[in-house]
N, C-alpha and C positions, 0 to 999 in steps of 0.2 A: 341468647336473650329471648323470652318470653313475649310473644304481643301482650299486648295492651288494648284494651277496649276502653270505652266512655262510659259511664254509669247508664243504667238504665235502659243501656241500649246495644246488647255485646254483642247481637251480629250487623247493626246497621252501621258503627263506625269503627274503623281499628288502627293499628298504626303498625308498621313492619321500618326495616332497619338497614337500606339499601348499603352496599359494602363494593368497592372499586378502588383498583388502581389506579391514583389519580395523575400520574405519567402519562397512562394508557387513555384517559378520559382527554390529557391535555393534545396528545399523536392525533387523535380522529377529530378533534375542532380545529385542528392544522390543515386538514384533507378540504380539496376544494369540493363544492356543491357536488361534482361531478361522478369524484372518488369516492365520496360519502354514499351516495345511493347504491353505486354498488355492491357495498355490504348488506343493503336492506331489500326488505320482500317487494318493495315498493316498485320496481322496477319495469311491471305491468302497465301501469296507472298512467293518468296524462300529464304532460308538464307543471302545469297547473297545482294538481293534486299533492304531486312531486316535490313542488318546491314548499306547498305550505307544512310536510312534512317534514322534508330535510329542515326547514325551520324550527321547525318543533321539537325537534331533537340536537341541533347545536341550540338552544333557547337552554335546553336541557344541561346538556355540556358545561354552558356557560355559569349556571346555576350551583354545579356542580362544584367548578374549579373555583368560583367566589366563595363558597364556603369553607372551602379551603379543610376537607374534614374527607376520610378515608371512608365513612361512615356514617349517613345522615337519617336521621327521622321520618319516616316518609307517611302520613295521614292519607288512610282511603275511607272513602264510602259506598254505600251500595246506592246508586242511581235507578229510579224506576224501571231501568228495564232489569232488575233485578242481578247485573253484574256490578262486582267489587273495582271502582275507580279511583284510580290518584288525584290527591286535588292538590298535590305539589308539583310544581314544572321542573322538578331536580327529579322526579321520578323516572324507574328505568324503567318499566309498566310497559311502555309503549314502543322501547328497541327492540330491530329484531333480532331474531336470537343468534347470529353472526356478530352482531356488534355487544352484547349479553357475553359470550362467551368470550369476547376479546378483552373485555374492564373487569369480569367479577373477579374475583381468588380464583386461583388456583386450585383450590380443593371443593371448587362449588360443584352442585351437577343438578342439574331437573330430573322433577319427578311428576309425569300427569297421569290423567284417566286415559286408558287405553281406549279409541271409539265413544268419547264421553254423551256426546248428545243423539248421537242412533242408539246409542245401549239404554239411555233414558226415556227416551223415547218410545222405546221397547216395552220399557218398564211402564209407563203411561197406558198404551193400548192395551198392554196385557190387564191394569187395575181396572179400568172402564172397559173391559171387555169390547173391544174393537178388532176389526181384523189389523193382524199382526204376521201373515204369513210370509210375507216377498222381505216384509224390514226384517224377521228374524234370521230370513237364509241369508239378507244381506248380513248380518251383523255375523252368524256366524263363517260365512265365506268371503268377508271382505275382499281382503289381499285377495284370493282366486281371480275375483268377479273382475276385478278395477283391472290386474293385469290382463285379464283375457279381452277385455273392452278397451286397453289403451287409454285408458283413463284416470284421473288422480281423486284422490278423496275428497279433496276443496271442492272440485268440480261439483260432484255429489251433493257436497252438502249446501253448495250456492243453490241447487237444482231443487233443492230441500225447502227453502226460504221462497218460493217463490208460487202464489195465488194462480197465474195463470200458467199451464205449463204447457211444455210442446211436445209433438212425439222425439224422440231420439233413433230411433229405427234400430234399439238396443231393448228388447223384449225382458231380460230383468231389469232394466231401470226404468224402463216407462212405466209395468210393472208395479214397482216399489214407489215409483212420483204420483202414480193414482192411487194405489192404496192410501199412502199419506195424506192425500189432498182429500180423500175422503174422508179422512176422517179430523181433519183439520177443526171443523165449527164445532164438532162433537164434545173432541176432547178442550175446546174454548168455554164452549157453555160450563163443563165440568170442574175444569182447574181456574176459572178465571179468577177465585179470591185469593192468590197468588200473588195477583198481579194488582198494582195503584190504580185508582179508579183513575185518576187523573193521565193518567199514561192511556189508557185505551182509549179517554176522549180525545186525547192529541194526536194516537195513531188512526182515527175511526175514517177518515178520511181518505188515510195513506193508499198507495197503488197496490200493496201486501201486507193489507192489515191482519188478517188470520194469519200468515207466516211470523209477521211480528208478533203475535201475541204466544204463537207458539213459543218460539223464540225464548218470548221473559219468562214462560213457562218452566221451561228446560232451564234458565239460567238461575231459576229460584233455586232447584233441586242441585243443580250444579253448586253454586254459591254455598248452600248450605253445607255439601260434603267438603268444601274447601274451608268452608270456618274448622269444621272439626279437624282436618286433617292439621292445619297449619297453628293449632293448640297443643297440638300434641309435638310437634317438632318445629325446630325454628324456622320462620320465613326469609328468606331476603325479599324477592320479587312476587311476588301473588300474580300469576300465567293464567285467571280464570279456568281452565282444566286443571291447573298443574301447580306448581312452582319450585323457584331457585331456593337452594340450600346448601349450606354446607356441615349440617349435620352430622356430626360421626355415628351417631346410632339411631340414623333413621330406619325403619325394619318396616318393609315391603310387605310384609304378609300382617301386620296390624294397621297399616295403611287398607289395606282389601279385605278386612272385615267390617272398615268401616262403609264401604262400599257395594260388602257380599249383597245385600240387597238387592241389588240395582245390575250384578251382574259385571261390575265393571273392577275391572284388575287394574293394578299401578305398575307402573315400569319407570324404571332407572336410565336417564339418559345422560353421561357424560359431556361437561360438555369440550366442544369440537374447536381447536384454535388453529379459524382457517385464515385469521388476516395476522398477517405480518408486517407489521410499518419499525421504522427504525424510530428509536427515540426522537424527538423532534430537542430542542435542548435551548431554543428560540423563547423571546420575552413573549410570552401569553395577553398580558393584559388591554394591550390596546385590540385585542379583537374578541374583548371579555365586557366592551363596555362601548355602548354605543352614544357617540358623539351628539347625536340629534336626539336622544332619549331625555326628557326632565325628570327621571328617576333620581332619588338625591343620590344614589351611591354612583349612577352615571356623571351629572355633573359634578359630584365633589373629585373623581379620578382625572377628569378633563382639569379642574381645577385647580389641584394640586400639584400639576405637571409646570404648575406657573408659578405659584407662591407659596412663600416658604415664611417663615417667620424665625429671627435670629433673637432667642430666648433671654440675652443678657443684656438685652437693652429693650424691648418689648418692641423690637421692628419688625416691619415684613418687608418681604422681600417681591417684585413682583416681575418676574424673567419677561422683558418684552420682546428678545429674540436670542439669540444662542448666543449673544454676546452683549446684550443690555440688558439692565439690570435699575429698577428704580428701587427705593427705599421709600418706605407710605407706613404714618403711624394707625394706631387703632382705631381712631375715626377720620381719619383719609381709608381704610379699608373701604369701613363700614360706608362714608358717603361712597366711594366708588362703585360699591356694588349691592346697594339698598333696592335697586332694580331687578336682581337675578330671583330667580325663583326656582323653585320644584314642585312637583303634582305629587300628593295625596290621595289618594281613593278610600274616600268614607262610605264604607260597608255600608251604615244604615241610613243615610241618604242617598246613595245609589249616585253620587257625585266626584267631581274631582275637585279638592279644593287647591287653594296656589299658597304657600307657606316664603318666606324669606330666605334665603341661600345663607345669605354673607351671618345671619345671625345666629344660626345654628353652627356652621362653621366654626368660628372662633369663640362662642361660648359655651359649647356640649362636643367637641370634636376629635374624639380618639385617632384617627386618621391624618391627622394636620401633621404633613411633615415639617419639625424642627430640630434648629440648629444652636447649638449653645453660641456660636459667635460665626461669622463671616471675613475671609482673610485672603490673601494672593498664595497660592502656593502652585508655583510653574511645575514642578513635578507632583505629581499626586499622590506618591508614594510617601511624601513629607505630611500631607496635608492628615491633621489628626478627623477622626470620625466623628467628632462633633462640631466641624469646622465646615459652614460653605465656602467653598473655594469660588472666587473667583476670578481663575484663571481658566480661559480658552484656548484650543489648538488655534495655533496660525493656519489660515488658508491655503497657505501653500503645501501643508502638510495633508491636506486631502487631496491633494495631487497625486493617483497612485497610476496613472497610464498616460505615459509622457515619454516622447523621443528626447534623448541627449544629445542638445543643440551646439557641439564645441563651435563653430566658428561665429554663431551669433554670443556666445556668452564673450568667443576673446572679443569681439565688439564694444560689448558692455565694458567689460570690464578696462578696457583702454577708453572708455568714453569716463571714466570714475578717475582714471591717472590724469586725465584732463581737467576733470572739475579738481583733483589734487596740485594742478599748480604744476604736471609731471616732475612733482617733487618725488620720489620712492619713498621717502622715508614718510612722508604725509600719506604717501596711497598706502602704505603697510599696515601704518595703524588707522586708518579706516577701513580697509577690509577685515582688519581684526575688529575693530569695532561693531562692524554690521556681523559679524560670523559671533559675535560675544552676545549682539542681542536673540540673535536665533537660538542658540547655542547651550548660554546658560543663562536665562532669563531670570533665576531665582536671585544671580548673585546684581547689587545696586551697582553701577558703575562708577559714578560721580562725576562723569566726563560727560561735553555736550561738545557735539560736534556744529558749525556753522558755517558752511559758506558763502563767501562773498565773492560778487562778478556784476557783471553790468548786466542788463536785462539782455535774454535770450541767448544762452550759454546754456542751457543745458540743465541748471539744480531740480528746476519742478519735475521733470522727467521724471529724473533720476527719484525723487521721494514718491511720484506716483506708481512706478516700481516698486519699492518700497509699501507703500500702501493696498495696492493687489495684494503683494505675500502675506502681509500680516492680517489684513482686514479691515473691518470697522473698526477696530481697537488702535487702527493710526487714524491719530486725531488731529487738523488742523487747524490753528487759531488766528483769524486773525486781528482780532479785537482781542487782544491779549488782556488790557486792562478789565474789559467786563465778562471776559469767559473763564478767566485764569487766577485774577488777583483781586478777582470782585467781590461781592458779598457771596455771592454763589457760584461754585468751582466744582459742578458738577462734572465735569467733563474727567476730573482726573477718577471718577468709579468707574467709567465704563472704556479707560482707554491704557495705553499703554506706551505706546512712542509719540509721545507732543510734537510736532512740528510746527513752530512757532514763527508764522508766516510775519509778522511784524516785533524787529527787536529793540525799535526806537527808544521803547521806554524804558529799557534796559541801560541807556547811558548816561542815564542818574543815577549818583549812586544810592539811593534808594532803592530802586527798580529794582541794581544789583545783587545789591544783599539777597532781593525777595528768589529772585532767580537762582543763586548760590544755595538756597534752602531747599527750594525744589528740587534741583540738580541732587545733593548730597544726603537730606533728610531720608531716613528709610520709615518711619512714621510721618503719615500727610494727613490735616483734616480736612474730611468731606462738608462741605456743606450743599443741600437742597432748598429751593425753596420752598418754606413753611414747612418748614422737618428738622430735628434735632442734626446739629453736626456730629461727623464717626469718626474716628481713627482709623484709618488704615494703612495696612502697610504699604509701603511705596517700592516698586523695582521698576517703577517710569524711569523711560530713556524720553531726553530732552535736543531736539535736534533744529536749525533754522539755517533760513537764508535771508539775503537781503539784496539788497542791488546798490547799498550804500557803502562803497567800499574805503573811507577815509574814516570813519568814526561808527564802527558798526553797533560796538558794544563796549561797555567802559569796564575796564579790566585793572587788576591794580599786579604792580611789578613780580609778587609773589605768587599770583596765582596761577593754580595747578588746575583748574575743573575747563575751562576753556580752548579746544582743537580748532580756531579760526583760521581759515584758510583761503585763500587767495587765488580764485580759480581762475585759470585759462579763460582768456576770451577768442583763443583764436577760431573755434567754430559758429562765431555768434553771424548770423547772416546766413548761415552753408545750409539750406533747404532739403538739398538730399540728402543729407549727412542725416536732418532731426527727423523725416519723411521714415528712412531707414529703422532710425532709434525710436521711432516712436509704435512702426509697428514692432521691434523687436520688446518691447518691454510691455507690448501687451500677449504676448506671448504665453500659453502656459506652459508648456517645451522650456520655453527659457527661465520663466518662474522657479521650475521645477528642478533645471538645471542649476539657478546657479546658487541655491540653496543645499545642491549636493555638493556643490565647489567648496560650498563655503564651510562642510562638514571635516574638511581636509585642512581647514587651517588649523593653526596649535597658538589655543587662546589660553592655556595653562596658567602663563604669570598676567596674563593680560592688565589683569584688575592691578599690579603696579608698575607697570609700562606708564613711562613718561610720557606727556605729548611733545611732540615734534617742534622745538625749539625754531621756527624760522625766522627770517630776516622782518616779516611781514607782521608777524607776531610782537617782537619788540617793539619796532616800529608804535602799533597800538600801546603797548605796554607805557614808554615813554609818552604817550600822547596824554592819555587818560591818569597819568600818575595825579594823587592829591595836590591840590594849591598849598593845604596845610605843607606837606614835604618838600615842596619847594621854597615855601618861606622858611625850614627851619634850615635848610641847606643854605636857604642865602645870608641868615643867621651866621650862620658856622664861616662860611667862606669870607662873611667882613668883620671879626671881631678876631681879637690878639688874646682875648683873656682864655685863662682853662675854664673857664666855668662861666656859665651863665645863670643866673639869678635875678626870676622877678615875678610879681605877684602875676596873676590867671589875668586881671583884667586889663592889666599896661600889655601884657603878651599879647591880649587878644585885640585892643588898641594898634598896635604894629600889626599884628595881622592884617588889620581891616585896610591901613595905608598900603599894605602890601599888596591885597588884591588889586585896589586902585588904581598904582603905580603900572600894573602888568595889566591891567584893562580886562582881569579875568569874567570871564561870562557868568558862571555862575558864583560868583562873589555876594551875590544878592539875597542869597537863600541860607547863610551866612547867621548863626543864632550865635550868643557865648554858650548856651548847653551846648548847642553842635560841637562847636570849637570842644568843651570840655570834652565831650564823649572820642571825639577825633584823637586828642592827647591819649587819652587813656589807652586806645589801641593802641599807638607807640609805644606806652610806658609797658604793655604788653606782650608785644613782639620787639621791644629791645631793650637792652640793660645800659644805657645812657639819660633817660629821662626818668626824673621823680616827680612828685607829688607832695607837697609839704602843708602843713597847715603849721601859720605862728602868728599869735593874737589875732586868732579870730577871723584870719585871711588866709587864701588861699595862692602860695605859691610853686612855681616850675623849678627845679634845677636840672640845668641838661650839662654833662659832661661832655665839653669842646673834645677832648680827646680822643675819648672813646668813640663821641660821635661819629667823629671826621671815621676816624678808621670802617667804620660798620661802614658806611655811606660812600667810603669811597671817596674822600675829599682830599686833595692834593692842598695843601697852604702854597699861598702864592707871595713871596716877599714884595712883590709892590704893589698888595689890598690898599683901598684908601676905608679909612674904619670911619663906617658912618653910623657904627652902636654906638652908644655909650650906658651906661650905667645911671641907672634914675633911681628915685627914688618909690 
């Protein structure tokens, strides 16, 4: 590719086309301060100097890898001291040529002026007729002179630049340092419209203001052979002598005629790959973008690390830690963060103005990560690419350097047969239960485990266990009515095993129902306060205790979602016993342990494993049976006829005398809708009871026969019949 110049101005601004392996650019902004400098010249210099270099070169780096481009633009111009400078901070301009030869292609190689500024120099005294005798034998015995003197070129030409000079006790270079110095003001008066007037008033005061001026002298002449040269053949880097290229037909001997003048030859220098680092294969970007920067492309990266925006509902998302997660519409954004800001630098007020974050953000924002929807998916391999997942590792699974604690885990795990009632068939499927949430968390269970014991036995322990391994996402409630079934049930987005520290309100059946939907629903909806409610999917596990062991929760004869069990009280008082358990369950040896135990069990049919039918269980089951089923039982067991026949409201009439009679408690809360809705489950879960409508009324017919048989009713030949038949 061809430079480019600016109109009207084609040697003072140009543009070249810097070219790197952006791997190789990512490997050397991995290298610490320390390693970095070793590749560069800079290694002389003081700490100081050092670091704001190495600065300046990962500033570089960084500029580089954000662009994210093999191949960038790079805009120089010539600054009064008459050399060609980069005004882009992605420019390679200023590497040295160690770290140059490590990022360009492969096929690059420099090409500079052999001796550029003594051979000019040369040329100068020779035009104004100056003596030139000590510079010419240098120039033509170079290499000789430096090696017989022990000396390097830079040396030289430091000695070069400098107003006052010293002896050296080296007779050709003192020599060659006074002839030059003689003729320093000469050739100033001469060439000085070369040079910006403005530059010589600013150096007029300098400690080496005739070496500086010499200097932009030389660097005019120089500058000018390097526009031509770098016209004629493509540039990558402009080396002020020299530059990078990768050229296939650049030709050495029409490079040095444009030069013949001046005496000064081109040479071909390969270049040289002395550093070797291995691929680095590490995320780049958090050390591509600095934290305390108010660049916007700095704060929008910091910021995006947090919020996300779920595109089929116009929500955002706003991560408040690796496991919380709020939902905030477009103006809860906008009010949240109407404070942030970023710096602008306006050129022609030579100021910094402060612009709004949050509003460029979300209404001009190419960068804004989203998400077409937001969902649970426990394995991620499920989870489709346009879905945030929110599902997090358990804690215990960042456990990777932990001793295997066998005799604390048989601890545990006998202190769990305990709170089982040392039922085995209750501790089997609770270890399966707890290995089923770890395990396979994708799949809903439907089961909720609960036990029941008198205070100080052991349950809290045991779920604070529980809650180390999993994390923040075990949640406890215990204002169930306002955290859980309130208007606001935020808890269920950011959590995962409920443990539902109070189940009181569950032995209504009201309560039930709601808790039976939790348990089984795999779709839950979210609500926030002042935010739209979500759908989402649900693979919550629902888990409690209680300390009220006679009525914990109201359960009806048939149901399947309820593991309530009856734990052991015999450690309740035993101090060493929970002194023991309590340091072992804080444990991460043991965490760690018994999550691998639990990798051993075999949860395969798990999800249609019965629960454990106990004594303790029925027990409840009978306790909390309907009043309705008991009135139609007591129906059944004093009437002689096959059939029962009678309109909704005489039914529900009886009904009401029947609570009465039995002094039921909740008889009171007793509606006829209730009552209707109550029938209808029956007439639903069995083929004995109908529903009839004739003239306009609403009657039951229940089949005595069939009944009896479903229900289990024995006829007793000496009932005294206290139905009768109404109208």
């Amino acid at each position: 590719m061809k430079n480019k110049s600016q109109k009207n101005n084609v040697d003072k601004n140009m543009e070249f086309y810097d070219k790197y392996d952006l791997q190789k650019i990512k490997n050397l902004l991995f290298l610490t301060d320390k390693e970095l400098l070793q590749y560069t010249n800079h290694t002389e210099y003081n700490e100081d100097e050092n670091k704001k270099y190495i600065n300046k070169i990962k500033q570089s780096l960084k500029e580089i890898l954000l662009s994210n481009k093999s191949e960038n633009k790079i805009l120089y111009e010539v600054k009064d001291c008459n050399r060609l400078y980069s005004t882009n901070p992605k420019s390679l301009q200023y590497y040295s040529n160690n770290i140059l030869h490590y990022v360009l292609p492969d096929n690059s190689y420099e090409v500079d002026m052999t001796n550029c500024d003594p051979q000019l120099l040369l040329y100068l005294f020779k035009k104004h007729d100056l003596n030139h005798s000590n510079l010419e034998n240098y120039c033509k015995n170079r290499n000789e002179l430096l090696k017989k003197s022990n000396i390097t070129k830079n040396f030289v030409l430091k000695e070069f630049n400098k107003d006052n000079i010293k002896n050296h006790n080296i007779k050709w270079l003192d020599d060659l340092l006074n002839e030059i110095n003689n003729n320093k003001a000469i050739l100033f008066s001469q060439e000085q419209d070369k040079i910006k007037k403005s530059y010589i008033e600013q150096k007029r005061q300098s400690y080496n203001f005739l070496s500086s001026m010499i200097c932009a002298i030389l660097w005019y002449y120089e500058n000018n052979i390097l526009m031509k040269a770098t016209k004629l053949y493509k540039c990558i880097v402009p080396r002020f002598d020299g530059f990078y290229t990768n050229d296939p037909d650049l030709d050495l001997e029409k490079l040095n005629l444009i030069t013949k003048e001046y005496n000064i030859v081109w040479t071909k220098k390969n270049t040289n790959k002395e550093i070797n680092i291995e691929d680095n294969l590490n995320d780049i970007n958090d050390l591509l973008h600095d934290p305390k920067s108010r660049k916007y492309r700095d704060v929008e990266y910091y910021f995006n690390k947090k919020h996300f925006k779920i595109v089929n509902n116009g929500t955002f998302i706003r991560k408040n830690s690796e496991i919380e997660i709020e939902l905030l519409t477009t103006k809860a954004m906008m009010e949240s963060y109407k404070h942030l800001h970023y710096e602008v630098w306006v050129e022609s007020k030579s100021t910094i103005e402060y612009k709004c974050f949050i509003d460029r953000w979300i209404k001009a924002n190419p960068n804004m990560i989203t998400f077409d929807k937001m969902d649970y998916y426990p394995n991620p391999d499920d989870c489709p690419e346009n879905c945030y997942n929110l599902w997090k590792k358990f804690d215990v699974e960042l456990i990777t350097d932990y001793n295997y604690v066998e005799d604390d885990l048989e601890f545990l795990l006998n202190h769990i047969k305990i709170l089982c009632g040392n039922n085995q068939e209750v501790y089997d499927f609770v270890i399966k239960y707890i290995a089923h949430l770890f395990y396979k968390p994708e799949e809903k269970i439907g089961k909720m485990i609960l036990f029941c014991s008198k205070e100080g036995t052991g349950k809290s322990m045991f779920y604070s266990l529980l809650k180390s391994m999993i994390g923040t996402r075990f949640y406890s409630i215990g204002d169930v009515k306002k955290n859980l079934l309130g208007n606001f049930n935020s808890a269920l987005l950011n959590s995962y095993v409920i443990n539902l520290e109070e189940v009181d309100y569950f032995s209504s059946k009201d309560g039930a129902d709601i808790l039976k939907n939790l348990i089984t629903e795999t779709d839950l909806e979210v609500n926030q306060k002042g935010k739209d409610a979500k759908i989402i999917k649900s693979v919550h596990r629902f888990i409690g205790n209680t300390n009220h062991v006679v009525m914990p929760l109201k359960i009806s004869a048939n149901d399947r979602r309820y593991c309530i069990i009856r734990s052991s009280d015999e450690k309740k008082g035993d101090n060493d016993y929970f002194t023991k358990l309590y340091k072992i369950i804080n444990s991460k040896d043991l965490q760690a342990s018994f999550y691998k135990y639990l990798s051993n069990i075999d949860i395969s049919d798990f999800i249609s494993c019965k629960i454990p039918n106990t004594e303790y269980l029925e027990e409840l089951k009978e306790t909390f049976e309907s009043p309705l089923m008991d009135f139609i039982k007591d129906l059944l067991v004093n009437t002689k006829t096959e059939l029962i026949y009678e309109t909704s409201n005489e039914l529900f009439r009886l009904f009401r005398i029947f609570l009465t009679e039995t002094n039921c408690k909740i008889g009171t809360d007793w509606s006829i809708r209730k009552f209707g809705l109550e029938m209808n489950e029956f007439i639903k879960n069995g083929n004995y009871i109908e529903r009839l409508k004739k003239s306009g009324k609403n009657y039951y017919s229940i089949d005595c026969k069939e009944a009896k048989k479903v229900l289990d009713i024995i006829d007793d030949p000496d009932y005294s019949e206290i139905y009768s038949d109404s109208d």
